[in-house]
C-alpha positions as CSV (number, residue, x, y, z in Angstrom):
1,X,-11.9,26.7,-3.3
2,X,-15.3,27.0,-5.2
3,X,-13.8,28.5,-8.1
4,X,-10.9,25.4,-8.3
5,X,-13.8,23.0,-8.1
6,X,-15.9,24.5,-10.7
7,X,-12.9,25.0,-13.4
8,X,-12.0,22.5,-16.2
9,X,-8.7,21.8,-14.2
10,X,-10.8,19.9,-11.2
11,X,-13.3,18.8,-13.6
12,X,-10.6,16.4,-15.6
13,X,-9.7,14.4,-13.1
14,X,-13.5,13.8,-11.7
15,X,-13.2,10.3,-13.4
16,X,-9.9,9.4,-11.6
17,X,-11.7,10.4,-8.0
18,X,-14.6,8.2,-9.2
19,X,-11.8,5.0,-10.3
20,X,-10.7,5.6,-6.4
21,X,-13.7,5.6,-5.0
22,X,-14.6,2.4,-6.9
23,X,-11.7,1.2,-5.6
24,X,-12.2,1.4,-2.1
25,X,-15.5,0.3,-2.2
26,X,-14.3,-3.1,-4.0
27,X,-12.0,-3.2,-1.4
28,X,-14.0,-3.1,1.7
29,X,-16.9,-5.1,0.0
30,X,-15.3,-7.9,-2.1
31,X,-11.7,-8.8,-1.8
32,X,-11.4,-8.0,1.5
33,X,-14.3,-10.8,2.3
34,X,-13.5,-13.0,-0.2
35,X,-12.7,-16.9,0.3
36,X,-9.1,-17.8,-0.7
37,X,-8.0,-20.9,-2.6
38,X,-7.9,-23.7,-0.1
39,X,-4.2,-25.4,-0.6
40,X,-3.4,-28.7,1.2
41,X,-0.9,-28.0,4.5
42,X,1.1,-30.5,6.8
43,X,1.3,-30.4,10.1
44,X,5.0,-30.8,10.3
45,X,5.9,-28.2,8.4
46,X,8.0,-25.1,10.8
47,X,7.2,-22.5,8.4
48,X,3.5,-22.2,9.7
49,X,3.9,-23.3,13.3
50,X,4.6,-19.9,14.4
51,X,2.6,-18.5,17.1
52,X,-0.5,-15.9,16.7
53,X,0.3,-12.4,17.8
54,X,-2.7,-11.3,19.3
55,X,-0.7,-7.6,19.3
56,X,0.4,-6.6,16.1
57,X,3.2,-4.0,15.9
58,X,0.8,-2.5,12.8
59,X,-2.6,-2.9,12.4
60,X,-4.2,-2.8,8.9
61,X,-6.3,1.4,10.5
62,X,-2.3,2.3,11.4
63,X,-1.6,0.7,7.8
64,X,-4.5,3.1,6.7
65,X,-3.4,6.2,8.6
66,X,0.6,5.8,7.7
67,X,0.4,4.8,4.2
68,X,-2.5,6.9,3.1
69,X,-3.5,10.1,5.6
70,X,-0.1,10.9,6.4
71,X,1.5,11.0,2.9
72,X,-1.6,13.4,1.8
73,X,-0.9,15.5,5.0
74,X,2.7,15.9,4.6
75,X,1.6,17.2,0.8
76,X,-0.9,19.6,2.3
77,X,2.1,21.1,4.6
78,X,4.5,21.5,2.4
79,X,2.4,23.0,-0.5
80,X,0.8,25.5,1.9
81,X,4.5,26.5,3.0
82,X,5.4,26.4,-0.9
83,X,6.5,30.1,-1.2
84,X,7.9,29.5,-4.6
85,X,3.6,29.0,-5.9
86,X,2.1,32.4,-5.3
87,X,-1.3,31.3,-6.7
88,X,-4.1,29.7,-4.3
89,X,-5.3,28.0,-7.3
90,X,-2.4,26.7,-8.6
91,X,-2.0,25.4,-4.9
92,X,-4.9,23.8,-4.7
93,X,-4.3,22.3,-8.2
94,X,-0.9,20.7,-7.1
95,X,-2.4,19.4,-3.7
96,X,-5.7,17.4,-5.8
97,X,-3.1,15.6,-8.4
98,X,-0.5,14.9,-5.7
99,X,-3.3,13.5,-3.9
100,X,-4.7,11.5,-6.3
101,X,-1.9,9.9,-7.2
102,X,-1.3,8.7,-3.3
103,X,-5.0,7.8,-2.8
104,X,-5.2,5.6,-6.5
105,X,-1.9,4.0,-5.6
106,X,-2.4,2.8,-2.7
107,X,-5.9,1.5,-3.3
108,X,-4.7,-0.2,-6.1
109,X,-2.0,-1.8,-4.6
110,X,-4.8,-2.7,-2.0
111,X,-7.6,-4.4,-4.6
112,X,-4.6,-6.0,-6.7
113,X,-2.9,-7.5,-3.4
114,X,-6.3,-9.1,-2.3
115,X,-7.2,-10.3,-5.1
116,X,-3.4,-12.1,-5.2
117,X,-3.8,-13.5,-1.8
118,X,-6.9,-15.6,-2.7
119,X,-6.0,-17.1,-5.9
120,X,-2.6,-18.2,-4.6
121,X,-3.8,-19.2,-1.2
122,X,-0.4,-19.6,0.7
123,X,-0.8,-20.5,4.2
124,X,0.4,-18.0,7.0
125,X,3.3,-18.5,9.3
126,X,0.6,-18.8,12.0
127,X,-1.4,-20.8,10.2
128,X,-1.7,-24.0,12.3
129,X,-2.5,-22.1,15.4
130,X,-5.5,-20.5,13.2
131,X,-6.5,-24.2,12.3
132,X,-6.0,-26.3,15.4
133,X,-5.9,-29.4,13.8
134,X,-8.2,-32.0,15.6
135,X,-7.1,-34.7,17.7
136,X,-5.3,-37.7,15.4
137,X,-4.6,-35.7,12.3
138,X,-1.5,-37.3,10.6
139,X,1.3,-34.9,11.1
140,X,3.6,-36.3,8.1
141,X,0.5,-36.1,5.5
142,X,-1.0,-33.3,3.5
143,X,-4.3,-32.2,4.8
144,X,-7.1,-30.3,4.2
145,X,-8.9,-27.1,6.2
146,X,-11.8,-29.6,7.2
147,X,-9.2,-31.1,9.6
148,X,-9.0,-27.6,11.3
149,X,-11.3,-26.8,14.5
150,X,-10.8,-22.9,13.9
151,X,-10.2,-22.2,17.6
152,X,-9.8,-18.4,16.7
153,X,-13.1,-18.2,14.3
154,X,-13.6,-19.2,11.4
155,X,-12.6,-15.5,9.9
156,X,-9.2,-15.6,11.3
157,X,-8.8,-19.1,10.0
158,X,-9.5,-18.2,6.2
159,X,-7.4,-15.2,6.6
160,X,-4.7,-17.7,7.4
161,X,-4.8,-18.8,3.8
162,X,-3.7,-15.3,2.8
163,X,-0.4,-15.0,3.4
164,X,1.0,-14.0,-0.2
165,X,1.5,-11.3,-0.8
166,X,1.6,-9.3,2.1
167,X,-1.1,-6.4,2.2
168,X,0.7,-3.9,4.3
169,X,3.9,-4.5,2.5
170,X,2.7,-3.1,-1.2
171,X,0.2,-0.6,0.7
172,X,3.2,0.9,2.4
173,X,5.3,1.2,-0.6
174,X,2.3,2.2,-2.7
175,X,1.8,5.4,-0.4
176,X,5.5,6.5,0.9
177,X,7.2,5.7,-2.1
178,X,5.1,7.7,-4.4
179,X,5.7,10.5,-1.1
180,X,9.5,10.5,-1.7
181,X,9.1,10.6,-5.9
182,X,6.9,13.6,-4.9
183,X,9.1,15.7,-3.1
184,X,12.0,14.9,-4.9
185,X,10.6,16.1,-7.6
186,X,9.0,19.1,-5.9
187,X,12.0,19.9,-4.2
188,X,14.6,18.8,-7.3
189,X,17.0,17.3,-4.6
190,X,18.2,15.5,-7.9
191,X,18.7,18.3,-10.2
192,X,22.6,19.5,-10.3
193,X,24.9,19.2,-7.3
194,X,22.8,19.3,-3.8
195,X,23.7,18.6,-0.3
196,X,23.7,15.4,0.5
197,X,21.1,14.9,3.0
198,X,18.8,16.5,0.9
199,X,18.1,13.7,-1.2
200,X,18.4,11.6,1.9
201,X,15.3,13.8,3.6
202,X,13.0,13.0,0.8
203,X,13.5,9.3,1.1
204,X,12.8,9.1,4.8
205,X,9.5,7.5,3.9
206,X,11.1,4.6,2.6
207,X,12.8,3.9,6.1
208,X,9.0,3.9,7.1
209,X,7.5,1.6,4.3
210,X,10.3,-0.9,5.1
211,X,9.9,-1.1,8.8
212,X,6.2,-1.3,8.2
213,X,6.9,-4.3,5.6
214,X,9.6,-6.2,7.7
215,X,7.2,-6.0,11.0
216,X,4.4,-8.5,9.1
217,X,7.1,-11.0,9.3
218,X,8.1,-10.3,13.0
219,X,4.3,-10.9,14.3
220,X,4.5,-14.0,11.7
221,X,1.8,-12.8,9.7
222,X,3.7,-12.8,6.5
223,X,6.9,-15.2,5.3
224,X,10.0,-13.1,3.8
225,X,8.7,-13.8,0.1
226,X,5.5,-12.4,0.8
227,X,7.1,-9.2,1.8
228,X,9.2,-9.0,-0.8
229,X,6.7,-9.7,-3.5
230,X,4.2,-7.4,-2.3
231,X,7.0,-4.4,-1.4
232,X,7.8,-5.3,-5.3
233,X,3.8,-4.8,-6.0
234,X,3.7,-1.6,-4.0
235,X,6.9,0.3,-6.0
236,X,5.5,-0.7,-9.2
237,X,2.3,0.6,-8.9
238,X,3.7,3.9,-7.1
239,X,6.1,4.3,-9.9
240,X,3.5,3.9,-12.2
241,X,1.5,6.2,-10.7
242,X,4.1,9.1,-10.1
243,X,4.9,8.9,-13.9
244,X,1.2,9.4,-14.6
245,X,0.6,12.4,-12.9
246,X,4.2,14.1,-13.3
247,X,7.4,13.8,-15.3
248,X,11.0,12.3,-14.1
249,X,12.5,13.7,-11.0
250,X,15.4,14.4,-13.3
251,X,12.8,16.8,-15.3
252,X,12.6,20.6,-15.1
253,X,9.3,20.9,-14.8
254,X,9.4,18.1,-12.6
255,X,7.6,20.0,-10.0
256,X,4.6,20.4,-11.9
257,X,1.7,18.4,-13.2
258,X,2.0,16.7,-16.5
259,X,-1.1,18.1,-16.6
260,X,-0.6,21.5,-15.3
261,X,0.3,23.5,-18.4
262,X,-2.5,21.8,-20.7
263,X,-5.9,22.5,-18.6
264,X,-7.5,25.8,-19.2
């Protein structure tokens, strides 16, 4: 491991650890707290009269854990029971790109969804539960947030004004799509005729992602288009991503670093 670290291999991607970490840290510090654009609402309107799910099916540290932690595990598994790499530093080489690519994507897809959410400021589903509009407030009028009692806190009602797009939708595809490019790739399920469920294996992640994306509009926390745009977000950042740190799936070499040849 020491060795790894202290070679020119490790050394070149020191900047893309330090863009990650910069990443998270915007995204626990600023766009995570920040206020959202404060658009006019009516009380009469059925697509935010849902009720608040005090329970949701899954919460933004399962979010964490299943779009993050368990893609970079999965990649820890299978390249430790890669008999095809003989070489522990080759390993660990593989394990540090793969992993950077899941860690940037999905903290990307993170910062850039945020920072979405508050400059479009779309009410959520729930949203007029979050505000609990005082007594009188004309129902068949636009209104304002300082007609809102905030009977959850005022935290929950600000989040209400974040509802596109949807956060767990482009973090989900962010993580497991860039997963199932991975071992497509590492596995070349796509090169020449293969067994069918192959290729179907490697994509299990999606099923994931997609149940994890569709259940924001089941506990009303997101509308359909919200999901859609951010699952949009979410594959075009992974794809982005993938393509950075390795070549097609279609590629020879696509189980290898782009960089892998070119470090000394």
């Amino acid at each position: 491991m020491g060795e790894y670290i202290a070679s020119n291999r490790f050394k070149r991607f020191i900047p893309d650890w330090l863009t990650v970490l910069g990443l998270v840290i915007t995204f626990f510090l600023v766009t995570e707290r920040a206020h959202p654009f404060i658009r006019q609402f009516s009380l009469s309107d059925p697509s935010i009269s849902h009720p608040f799910a005090k329970v949701e099916r899954v919460t933004d540290n399962q979010l964490y854990v299943l779009s993050i932690f368990l893609p970079t595990a999965i990649v820890l598994a299978a390249v430790a029971l890669n008999r095809s790499i003989s070489s522990r530093f080759d390993k660990l080489h593989l394990i540090q790109v793969t992993s950077l690519g899941i860690w940037f994507s999905t903290c990307l897809a993170a910062v850039l969804t945020d920072i979405l959410k508050c400059w479009i400021g779309n009410p959520r589903p729930d949203f007029l539960e979050r505000c609990g509009a005082k007594y009188g407030t004309p129902k068949n009028k636009l209104v304002g947030i300082e007609v809102c009692t905030a009977p959850l806190g005022e935290m929950y009602l600000l989040d209400g004004m974040k509802s596109t797009p949807s956060g767990h939708s482009s973090m989900a595809f962010a993580g497991l799509l860039y997963l199932t490019l991975w071992l497509l790739g590492q596995y070349k399920v796509l090169h020449g005729k293969k067994q069918l469920w192959a290729p179907l294996l490697c994509c299990t992640p999606l099923v994931l992602a997609s149940y994890i994306a569709l259940s924001r509009t089941q506990d009303y926390r997101h509308h359909f288009r919200d999901v859609l745009l951010g699952s949009i977000l979410g594959i075009v950042i992974a794809v982005g991503t993938y393509f950075k740190y390795f070549d097609s799936v279609f590629d020879e070499d696509s189980d290898k670093p782009i960089e892998y040849s070119e470090v000394e």
